[in-house]
MDAnalysis code that builds the backbone (N, CA, C; Angstrom):
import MDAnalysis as mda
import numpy as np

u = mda.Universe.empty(693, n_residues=231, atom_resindex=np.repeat(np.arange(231), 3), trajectory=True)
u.add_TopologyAttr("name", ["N", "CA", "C"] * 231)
u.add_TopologyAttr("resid", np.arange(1, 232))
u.add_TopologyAttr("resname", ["UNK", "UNK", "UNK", "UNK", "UNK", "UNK", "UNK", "UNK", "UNK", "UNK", "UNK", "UNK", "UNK", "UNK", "UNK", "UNK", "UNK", "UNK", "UNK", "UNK", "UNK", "UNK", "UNK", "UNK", "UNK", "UNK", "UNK", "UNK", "UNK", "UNK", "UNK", "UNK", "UNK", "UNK", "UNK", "UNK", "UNK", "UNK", "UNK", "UNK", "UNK", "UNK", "UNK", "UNK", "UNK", "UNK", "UNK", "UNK", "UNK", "UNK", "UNK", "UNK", "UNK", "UNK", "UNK", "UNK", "UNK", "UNK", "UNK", "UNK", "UNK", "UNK", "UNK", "UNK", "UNK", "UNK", "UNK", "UNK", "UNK", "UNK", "UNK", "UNK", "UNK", "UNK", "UNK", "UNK", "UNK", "UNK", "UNK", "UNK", "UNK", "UNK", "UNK", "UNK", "UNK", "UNK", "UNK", "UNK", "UNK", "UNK", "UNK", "UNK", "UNK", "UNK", "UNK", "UNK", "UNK", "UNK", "UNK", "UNK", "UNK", "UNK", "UNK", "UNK", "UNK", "UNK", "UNK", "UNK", "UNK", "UNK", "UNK", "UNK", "UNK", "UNK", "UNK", "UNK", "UNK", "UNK", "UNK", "UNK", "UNK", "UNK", "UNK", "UNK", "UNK", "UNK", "UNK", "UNK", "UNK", "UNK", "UNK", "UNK", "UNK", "UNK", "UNK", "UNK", "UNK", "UNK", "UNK", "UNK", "UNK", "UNK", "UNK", "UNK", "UNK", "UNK", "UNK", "UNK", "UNK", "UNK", "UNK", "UNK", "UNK", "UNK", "UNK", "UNK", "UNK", "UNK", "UNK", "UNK", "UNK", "UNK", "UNK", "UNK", "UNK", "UNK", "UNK", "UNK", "UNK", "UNK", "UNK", "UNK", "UNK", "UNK", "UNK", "UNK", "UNK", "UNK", "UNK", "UNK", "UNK", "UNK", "UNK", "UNK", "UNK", "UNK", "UNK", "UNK", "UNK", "UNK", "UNK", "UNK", "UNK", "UNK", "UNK", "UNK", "UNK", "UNK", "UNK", "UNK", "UNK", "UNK", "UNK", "UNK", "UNK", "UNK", "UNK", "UNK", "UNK", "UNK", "UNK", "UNK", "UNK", "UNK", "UNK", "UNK", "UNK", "UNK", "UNK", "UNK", "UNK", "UNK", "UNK", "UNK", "UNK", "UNK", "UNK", "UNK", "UNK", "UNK", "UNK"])
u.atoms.positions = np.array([
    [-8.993, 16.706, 13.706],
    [-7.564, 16.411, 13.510],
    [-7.417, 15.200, 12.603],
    [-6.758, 15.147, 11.193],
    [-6.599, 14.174, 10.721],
    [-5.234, 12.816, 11.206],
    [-5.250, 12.181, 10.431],
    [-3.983, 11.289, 10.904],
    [-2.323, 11.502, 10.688],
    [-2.685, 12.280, 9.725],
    [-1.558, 13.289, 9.387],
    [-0.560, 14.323, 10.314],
    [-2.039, 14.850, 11.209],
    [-1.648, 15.469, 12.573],
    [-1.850, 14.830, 14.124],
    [-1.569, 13.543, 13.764],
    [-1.511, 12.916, 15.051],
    [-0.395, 13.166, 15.921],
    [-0.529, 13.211, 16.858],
    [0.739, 13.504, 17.884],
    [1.448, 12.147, 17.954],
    [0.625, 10.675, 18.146],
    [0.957, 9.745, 18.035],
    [1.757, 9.164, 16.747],
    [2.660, 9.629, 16.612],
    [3.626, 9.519, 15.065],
    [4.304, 8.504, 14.924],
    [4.557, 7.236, 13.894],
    [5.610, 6.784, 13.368],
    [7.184, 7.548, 13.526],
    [8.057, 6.761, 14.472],
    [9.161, 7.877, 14.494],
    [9.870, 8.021, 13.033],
    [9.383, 6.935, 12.441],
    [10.164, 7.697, 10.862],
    [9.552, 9.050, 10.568],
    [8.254, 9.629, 10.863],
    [7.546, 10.791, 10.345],
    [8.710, 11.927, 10.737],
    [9.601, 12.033, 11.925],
    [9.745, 13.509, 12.139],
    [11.652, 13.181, 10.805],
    [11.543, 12.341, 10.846],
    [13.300, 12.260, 9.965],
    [12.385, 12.538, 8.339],
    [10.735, 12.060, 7.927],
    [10.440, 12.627, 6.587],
    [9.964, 14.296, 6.670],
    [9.472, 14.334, 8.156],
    [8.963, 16.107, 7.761],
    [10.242, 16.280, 7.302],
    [11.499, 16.433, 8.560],
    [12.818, 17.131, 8.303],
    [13.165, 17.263, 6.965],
    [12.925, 16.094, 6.421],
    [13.539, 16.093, 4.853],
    [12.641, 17.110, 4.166],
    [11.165, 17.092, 4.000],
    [10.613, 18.033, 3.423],
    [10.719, 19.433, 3.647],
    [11.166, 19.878, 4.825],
    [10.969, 21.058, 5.720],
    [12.340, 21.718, 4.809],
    [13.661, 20.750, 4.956],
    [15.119, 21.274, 4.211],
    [14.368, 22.196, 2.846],
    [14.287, 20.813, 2.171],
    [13.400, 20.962, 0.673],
    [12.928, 22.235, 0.385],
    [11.761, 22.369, 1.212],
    [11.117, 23.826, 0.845],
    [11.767, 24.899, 1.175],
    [12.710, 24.492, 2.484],
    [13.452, 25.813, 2.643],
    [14.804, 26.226, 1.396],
    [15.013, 25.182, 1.119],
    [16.403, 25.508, -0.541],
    [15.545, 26.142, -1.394],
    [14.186, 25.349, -1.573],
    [13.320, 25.483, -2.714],
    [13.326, 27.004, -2.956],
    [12.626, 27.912, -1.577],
    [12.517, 29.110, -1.688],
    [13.493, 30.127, -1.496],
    [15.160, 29.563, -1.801],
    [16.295, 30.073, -1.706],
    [17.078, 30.798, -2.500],
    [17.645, 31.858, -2.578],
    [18.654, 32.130, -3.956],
    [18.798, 30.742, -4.890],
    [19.325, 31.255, -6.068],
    [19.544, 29.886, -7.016],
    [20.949, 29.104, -6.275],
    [22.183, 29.674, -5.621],
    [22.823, 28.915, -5.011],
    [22.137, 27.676, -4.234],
    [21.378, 27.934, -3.312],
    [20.504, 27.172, -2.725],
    [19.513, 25.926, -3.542],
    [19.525, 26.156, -4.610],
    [18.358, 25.662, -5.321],
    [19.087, 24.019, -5.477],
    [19.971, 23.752, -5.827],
    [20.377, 22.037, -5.960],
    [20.768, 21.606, -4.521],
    [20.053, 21.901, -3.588],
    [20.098, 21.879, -1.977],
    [19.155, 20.753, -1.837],
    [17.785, 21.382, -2.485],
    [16.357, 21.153, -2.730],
    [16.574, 20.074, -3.573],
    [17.401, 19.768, -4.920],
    [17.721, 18.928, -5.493],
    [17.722, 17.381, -4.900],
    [18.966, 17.475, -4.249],
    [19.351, 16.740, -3.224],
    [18.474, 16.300, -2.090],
    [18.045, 17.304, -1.260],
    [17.347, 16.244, -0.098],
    [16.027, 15.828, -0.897],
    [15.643, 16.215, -1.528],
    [14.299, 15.522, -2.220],
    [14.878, 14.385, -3.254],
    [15.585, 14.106, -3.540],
    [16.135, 13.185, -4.479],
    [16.350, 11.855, -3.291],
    [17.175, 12.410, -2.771],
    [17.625, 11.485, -1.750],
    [16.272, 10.592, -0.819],
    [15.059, 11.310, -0.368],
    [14.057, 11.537, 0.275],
    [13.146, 10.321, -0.433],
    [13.038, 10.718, -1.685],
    [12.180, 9.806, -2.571],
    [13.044, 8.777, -2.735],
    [14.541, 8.335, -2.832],
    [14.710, 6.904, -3.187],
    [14.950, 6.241, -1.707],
    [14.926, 6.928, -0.681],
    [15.321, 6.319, 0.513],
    [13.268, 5.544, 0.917],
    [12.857, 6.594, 0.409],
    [11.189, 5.835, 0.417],
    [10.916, 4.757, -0.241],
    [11.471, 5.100, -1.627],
    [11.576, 3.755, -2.251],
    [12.549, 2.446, -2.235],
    [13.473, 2.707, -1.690],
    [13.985, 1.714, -1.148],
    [14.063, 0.951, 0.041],
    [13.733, 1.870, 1.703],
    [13.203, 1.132, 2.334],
    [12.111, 1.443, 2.906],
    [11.154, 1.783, 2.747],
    [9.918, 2.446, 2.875],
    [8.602, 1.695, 2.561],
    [8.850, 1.881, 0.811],
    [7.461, 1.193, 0.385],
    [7.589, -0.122, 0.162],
    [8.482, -0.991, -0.188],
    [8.395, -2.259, -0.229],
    [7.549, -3.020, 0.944],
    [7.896, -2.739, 2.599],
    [7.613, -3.033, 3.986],
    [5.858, -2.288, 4.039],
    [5.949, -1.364, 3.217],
    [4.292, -0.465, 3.684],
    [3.405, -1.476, 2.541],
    [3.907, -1.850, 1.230],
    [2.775, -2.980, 0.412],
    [2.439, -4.077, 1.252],
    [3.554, -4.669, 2.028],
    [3.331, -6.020, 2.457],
    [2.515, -6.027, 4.137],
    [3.055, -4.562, 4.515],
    [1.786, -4.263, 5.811],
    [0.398, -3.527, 5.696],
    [0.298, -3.007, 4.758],
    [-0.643, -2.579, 4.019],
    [-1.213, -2.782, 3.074],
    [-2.127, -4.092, 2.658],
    [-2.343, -4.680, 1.191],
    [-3.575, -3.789, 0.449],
    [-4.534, -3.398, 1.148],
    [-5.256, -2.661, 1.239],
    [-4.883, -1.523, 0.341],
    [-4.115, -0.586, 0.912],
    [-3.424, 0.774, 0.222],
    [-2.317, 0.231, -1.013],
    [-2.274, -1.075, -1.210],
    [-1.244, -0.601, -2.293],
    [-1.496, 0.208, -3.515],
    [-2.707, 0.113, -3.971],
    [-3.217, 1.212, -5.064],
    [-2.409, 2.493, -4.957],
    [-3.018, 2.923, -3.576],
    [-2.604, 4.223, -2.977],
    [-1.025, 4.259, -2.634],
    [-0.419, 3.489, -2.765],
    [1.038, 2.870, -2.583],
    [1.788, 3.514, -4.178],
    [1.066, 2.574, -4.933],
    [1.640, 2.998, -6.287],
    [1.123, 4.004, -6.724],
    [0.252, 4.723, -6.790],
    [0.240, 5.624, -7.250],
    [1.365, 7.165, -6.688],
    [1.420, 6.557, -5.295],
    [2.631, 7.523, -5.156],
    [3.858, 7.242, -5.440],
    [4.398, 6.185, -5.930],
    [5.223, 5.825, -6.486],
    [5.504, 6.494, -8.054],
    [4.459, 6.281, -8.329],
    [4.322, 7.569, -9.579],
    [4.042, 8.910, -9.719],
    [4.018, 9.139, -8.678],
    [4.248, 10.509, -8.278],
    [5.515, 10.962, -8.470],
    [6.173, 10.188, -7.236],
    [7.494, 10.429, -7.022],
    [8.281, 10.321, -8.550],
    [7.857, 9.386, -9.574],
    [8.408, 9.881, -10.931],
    [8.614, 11.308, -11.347],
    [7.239, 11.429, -11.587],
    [6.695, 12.903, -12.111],
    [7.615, 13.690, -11.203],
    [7.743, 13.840, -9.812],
    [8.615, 14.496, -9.200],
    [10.597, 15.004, -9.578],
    [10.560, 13.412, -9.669],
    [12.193, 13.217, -9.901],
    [12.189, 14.166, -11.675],
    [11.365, 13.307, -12.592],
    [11.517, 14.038, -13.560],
    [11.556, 15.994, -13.789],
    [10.850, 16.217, -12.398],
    [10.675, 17.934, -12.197],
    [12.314, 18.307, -11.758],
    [12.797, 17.277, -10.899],
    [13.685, 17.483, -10.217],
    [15.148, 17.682, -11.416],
    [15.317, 16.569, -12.054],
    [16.213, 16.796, -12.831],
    [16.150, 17.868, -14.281],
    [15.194, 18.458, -14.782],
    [14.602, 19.686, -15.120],
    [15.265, 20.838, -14.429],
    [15.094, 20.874, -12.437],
    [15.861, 22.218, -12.379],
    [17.317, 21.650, -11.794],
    [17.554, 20.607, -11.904],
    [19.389, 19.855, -11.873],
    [20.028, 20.591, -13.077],
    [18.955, 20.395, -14.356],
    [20.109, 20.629, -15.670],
    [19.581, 22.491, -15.674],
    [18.928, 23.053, -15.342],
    [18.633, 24.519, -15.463],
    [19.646, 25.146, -14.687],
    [20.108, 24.551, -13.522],
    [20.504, 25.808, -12.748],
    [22.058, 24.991, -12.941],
    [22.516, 24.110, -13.589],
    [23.672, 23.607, -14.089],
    [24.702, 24.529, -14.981],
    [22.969, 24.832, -15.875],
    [23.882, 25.749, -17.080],
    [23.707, 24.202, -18.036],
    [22.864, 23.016, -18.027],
    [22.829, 22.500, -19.210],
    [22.520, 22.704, -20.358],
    [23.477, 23.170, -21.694],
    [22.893, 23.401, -23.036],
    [21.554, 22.305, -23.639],
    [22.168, 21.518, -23.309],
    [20.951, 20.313, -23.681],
    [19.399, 20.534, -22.818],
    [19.473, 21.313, -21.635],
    [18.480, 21.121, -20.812],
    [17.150, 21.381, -21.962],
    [15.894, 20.773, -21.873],
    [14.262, 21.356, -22.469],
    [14.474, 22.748, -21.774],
    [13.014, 23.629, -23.032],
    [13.404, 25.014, -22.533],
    [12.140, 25.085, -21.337],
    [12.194, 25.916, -20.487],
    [11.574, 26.445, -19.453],
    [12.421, 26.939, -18.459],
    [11.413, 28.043, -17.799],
    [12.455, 28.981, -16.555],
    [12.720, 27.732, -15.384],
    [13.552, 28.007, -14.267],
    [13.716, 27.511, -12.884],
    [12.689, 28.009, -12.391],
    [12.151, 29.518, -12.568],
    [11.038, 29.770, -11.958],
    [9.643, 29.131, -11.691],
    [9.490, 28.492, -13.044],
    [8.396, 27.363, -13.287],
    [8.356, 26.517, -12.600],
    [9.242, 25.888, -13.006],
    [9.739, 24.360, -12.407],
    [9.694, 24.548, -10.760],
    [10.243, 25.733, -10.216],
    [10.001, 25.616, -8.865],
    [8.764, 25.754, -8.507],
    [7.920, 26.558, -9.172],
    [6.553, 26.797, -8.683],
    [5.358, 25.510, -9.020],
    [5.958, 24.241, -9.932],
    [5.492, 22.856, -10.494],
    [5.254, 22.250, -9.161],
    [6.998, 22.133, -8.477],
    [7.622, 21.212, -7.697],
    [6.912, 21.644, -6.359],
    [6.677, 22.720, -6.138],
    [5.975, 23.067, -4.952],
    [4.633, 22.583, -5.000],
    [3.709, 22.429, -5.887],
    [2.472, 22.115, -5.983],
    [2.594, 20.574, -5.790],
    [3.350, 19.985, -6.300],
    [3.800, 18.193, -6.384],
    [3.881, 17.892, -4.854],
    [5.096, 18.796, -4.329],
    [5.678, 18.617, -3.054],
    [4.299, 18.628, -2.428],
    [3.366, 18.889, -2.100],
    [2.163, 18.910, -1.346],
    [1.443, 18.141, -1.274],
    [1.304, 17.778, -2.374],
    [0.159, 16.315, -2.786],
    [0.569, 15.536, -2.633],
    [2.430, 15.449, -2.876],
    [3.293, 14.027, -2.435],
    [3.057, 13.667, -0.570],
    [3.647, 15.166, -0.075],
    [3.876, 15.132, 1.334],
    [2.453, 14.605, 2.533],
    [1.023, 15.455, 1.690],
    [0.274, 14.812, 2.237],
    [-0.287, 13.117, 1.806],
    [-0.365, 13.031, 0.833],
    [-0.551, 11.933, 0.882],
    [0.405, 10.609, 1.426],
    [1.556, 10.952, 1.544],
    [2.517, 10.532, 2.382],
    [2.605, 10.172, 3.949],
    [1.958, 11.738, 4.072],
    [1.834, 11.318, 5.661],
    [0.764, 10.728, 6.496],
    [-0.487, 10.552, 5.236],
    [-1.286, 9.790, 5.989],
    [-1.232, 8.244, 5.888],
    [-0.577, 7.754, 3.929],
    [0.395, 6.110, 4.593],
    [0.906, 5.772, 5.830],
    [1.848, 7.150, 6.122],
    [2.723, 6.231, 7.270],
    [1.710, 6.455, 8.780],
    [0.517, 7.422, 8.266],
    [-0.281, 7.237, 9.744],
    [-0.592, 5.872, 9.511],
    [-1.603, 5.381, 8.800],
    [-2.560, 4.013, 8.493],
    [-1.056, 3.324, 9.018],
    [0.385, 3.151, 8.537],
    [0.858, 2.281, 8.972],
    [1.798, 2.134, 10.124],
    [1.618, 3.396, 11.156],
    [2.016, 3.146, 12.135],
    [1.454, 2.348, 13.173],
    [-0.096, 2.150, 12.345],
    [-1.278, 1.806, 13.532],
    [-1.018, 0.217, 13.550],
    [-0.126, -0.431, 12.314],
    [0.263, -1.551, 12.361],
    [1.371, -2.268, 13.109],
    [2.086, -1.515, 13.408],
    [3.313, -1.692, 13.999],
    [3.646, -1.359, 15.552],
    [4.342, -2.130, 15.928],
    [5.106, -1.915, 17.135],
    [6.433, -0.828, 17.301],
    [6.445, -0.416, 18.763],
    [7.376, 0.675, 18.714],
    [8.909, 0.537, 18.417],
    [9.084, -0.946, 18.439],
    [10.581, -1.418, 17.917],
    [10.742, -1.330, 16.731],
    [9.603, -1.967, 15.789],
    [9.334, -1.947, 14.692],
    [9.269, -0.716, 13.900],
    [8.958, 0.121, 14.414],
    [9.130, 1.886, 13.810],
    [10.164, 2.239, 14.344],
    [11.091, 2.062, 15.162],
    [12.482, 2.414, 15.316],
    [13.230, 1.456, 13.946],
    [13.140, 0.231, 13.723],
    [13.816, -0.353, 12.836],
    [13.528, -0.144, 11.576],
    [12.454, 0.667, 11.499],
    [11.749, 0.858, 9.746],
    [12.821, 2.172, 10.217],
    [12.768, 3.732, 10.808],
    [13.060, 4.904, 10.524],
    [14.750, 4.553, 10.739],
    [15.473, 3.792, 11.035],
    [17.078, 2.837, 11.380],
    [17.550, 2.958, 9.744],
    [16.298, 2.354, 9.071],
    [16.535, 1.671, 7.505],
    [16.524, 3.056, 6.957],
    [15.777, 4.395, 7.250],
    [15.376, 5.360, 5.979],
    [16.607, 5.774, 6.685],
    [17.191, 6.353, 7.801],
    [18.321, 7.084, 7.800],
    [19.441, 6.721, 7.388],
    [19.357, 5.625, 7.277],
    [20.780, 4.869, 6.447],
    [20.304, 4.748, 5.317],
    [19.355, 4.674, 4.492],
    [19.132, 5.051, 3.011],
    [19.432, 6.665, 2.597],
    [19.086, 7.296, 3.349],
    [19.211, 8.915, 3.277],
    [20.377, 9.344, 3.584],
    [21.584, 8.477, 4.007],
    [23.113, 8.383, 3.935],
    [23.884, 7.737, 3.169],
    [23.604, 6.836, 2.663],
    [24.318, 6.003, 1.888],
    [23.797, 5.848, 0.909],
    [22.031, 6.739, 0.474],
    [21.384, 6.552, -1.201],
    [22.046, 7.686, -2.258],
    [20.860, 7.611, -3.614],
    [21.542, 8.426, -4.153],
    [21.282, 10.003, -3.836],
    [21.866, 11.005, -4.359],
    [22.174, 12.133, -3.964],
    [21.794, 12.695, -5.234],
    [21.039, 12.186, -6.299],
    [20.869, 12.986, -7.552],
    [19.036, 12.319, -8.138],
    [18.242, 13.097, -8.683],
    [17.020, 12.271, -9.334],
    [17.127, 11.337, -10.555],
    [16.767, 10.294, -10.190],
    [16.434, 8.814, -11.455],
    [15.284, 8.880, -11.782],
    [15.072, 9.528, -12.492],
    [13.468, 9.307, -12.852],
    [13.290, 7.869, -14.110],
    [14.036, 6.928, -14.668],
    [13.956, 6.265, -15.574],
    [14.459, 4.912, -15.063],
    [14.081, 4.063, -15.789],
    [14.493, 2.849, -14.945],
    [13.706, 2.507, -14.195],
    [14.626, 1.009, -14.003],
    [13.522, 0.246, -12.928],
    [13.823, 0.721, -11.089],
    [12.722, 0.646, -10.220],
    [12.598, 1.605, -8.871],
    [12.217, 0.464, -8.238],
    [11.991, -0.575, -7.786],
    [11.572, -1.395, -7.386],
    [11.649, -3.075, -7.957],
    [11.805, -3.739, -6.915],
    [12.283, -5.445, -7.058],
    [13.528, -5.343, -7.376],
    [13.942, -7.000, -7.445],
    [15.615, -7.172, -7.619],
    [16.008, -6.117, -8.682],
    [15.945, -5.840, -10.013],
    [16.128, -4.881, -10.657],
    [16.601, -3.789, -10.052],
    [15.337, -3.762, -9.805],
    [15.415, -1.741, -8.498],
    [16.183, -1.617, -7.893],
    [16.676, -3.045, -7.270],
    [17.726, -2.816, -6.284],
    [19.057, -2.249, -6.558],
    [19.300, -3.497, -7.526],
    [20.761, -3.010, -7.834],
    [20.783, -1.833, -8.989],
    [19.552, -1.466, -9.269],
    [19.743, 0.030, -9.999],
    [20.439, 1.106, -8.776],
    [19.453, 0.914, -7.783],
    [19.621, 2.079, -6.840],
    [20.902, 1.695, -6.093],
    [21.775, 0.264, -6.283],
    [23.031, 0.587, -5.621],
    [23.884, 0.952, -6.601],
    [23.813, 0.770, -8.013],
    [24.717, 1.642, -8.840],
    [24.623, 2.862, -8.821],
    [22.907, 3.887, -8.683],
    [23.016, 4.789, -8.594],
    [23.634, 6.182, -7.538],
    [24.094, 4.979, -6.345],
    [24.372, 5.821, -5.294],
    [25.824, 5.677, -4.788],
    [26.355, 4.679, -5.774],
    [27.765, 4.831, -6.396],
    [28.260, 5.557, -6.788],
    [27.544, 5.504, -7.953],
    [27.799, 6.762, -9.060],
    [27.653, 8.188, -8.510],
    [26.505, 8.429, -7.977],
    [26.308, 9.926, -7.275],
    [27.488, 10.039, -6.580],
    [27.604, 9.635, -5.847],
    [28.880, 9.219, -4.830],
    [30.037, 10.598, -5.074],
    [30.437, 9.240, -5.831],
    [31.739, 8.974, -7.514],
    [31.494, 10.899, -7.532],
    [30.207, 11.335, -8.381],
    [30.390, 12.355, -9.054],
    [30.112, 13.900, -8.107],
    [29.522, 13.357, -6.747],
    [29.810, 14.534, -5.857],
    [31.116, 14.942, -5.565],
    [31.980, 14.125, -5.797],
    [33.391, 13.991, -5.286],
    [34.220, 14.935, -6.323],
    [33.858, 14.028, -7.281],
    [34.450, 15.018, -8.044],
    [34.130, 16.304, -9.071],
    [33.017, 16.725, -8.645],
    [32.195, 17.937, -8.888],
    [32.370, 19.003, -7.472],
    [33.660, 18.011, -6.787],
    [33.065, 19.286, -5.540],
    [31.607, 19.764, -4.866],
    [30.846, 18.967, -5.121],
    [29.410, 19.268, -4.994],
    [29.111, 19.067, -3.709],
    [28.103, 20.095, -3.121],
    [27.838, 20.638, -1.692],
    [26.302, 19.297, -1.757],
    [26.794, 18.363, -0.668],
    [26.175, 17.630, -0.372],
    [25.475, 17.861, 0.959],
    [24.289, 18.553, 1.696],
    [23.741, 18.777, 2.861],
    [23.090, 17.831, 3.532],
    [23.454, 16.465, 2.774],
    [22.758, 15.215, 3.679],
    [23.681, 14.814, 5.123],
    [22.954, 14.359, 5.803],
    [24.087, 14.138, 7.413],
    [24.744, 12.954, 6.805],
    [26.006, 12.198, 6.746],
    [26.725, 11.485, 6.617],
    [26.955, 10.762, 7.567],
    [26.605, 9.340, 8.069],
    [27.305, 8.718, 9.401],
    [29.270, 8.920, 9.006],
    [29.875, 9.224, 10.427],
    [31.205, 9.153, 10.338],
    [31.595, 7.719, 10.114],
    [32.744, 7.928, 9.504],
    [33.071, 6.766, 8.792],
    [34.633, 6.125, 10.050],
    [34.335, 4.715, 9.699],
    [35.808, 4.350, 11.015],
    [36.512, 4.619, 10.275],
    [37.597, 5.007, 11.269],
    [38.924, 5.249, 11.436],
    [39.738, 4.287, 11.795],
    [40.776, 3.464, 10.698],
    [41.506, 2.476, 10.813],
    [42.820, 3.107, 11.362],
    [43.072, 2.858, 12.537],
    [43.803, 2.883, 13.413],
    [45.480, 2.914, 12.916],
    [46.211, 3.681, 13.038],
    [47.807, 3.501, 12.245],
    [48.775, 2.481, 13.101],
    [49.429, 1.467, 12.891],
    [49.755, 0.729, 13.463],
    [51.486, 1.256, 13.887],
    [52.209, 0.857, 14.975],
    [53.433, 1.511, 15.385],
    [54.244, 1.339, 14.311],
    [54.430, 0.803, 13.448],
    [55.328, 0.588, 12.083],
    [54.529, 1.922, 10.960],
    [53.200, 1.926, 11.456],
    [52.927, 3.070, 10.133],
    [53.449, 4.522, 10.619],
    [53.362, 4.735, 12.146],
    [53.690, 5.611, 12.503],
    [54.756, 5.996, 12.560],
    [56.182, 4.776, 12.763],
    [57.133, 5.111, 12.428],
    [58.192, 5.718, 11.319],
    [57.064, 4.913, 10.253],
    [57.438, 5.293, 8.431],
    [56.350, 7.148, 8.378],
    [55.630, 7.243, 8.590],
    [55.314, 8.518, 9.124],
    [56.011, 9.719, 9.890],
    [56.444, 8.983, 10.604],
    [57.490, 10.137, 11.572],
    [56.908, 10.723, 12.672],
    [55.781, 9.773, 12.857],
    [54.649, 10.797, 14.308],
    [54.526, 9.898, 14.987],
    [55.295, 8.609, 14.919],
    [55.137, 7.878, 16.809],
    [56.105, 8.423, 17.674],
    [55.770, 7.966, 18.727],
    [55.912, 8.541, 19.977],
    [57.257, 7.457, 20.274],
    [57.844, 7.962, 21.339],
    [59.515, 7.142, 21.416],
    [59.255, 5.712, 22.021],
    [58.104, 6.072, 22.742],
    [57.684, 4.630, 23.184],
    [57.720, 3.401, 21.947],
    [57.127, 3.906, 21.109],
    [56.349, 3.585, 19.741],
    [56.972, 2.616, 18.978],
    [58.664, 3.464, 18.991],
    [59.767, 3.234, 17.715],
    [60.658, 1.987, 17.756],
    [60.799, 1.363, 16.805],
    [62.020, 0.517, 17.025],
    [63.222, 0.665, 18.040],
    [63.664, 0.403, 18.795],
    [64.736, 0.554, 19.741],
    [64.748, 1.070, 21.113],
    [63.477, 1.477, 21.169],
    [63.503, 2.890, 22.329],
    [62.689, 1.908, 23.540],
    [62.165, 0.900, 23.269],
    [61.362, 0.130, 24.268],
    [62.663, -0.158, 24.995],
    [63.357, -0.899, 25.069],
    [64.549, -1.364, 26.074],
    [65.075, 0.586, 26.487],
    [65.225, 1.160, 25.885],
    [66.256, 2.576, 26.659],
    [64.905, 2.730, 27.652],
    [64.034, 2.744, 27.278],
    [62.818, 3.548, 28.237],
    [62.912, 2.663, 29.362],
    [63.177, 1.200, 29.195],
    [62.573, 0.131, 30.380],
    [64.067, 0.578, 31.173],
    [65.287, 0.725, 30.847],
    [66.845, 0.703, 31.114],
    [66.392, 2.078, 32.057],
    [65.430, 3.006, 32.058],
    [65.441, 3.769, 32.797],
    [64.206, 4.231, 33.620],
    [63.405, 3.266, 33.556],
    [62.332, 3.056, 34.315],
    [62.777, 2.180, 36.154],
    [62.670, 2.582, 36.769],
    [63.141, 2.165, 37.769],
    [62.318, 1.349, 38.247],
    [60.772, 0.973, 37.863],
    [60.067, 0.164, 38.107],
    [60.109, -1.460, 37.369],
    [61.284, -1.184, 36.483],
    [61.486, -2.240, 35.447],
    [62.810, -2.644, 36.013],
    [62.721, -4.236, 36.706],
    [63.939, -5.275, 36.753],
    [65.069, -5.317, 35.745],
    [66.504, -4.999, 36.105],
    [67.924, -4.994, 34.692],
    [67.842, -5.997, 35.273],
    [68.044, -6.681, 34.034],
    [68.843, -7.438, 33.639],
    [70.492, -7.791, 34.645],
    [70.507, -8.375, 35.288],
    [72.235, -8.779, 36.180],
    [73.190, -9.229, 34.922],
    [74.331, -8.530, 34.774],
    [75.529, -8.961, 33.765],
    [76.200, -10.321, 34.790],
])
């Protein structure tokens, strides 16, 4: 049994299978399906690179070789990725090659990425405490909600740079899912709900009589549990 198939898992491992598991399942989907695959693998790789590998160099000094080189992977990846973004778009500009290719590229990538992936986060679960892998897999699910939703293969991916690349980029994705109508299959935390205050509800027309200007005294005037006033 390698470390890969340890039962003893980093709880971030079962939120990265999930992500890969989506992946291959769009991957091998009608072309509707196919920017499905887009997406959670886009999303997947910058949520790694943003809170993932920075924390695995500095607990792992050892593997950073093996660190960066998957970091450049994940290039080569994103660059596959936006290849079948502009194919199944309908981009005139896209380079020529089928989707067929490109999917059958991305599948070979996806393997070499995924395993070598999962034996980092074995080596670095063996470092950590069980709070500590709740607060690392805390960070990827809120990167994998609030990152970007499209592949960057250019640019800077890492350090201050990286940073605020990847918060413009997940702006922007944002911005352009919205208004592309675009079928986003990442889980979204619900967002609060700012509460309507009895004046908004009234300019609304949906408070309740309790609610409204005037009606507090008629309601108390006929509440029998409420003291009148003696003339």
């Amino acid at each position: 049994m390698t470390h890969a198939d340890d039962l003893h898992r980093l709880p971030l491992q079962e939120s990265v299978t999930a992500a890969h598991d989506r992946t291959r399942t769009a991957l091998a989907s009608p072309d509707d399906r196919v920017l499905d695959a887009v997406v959670w693998l886009s999303a997947h790789l910058a949520a790694m690179e943003h809170a993932v590998y920075p924390f695995m160099r500095a607990s792992l000094p050892a593997d950073r070789k093996r660190i960066d080189e998957q970091r450049r992977l994940a290039r080569r990846i994103q660059r596959l990725l936006r290849l079948l973004e502009q194919r199944c778009a309908g981009d005139g500009l896209a380079p020529p090659g089928s989707a067929e290719r490109i999917r059958g590229a991305l599948t070979v990538l996806m393997a070499e990425h995924e395993e070598a992936e999962g034996l980092l986060l074995a080596r670095l679960s063996d470092t950590m405490t069980g709070e500590a892998g709740l607060t690392l897999a805390e960070r990827y699910d809120h990167a994998i909600g609030h990152g970007p939703t499209r592949p960057h293969p250019h640019g800077p991916h890492h350090g201050k740079l990286g940073r605020l690349t990847y918060a413009f980029d997940a702006a922007r994705d944002h911005l352009l899912d919205v208004l592309d109508s675009r079928h986003v299959p990442l889980p979204r935390p619900d967002r609060l709900q700012r509460q309507i205050g009895r004046w908004g509800r009234y300019v609304l027309g949906s408070g309740e009589a309790s609610d409204q200007p005037g009606t507090q005294t008629e309601a108390q005037g006929t509440d029998q549990s409420t003291p009148r006033r003696q003339p």
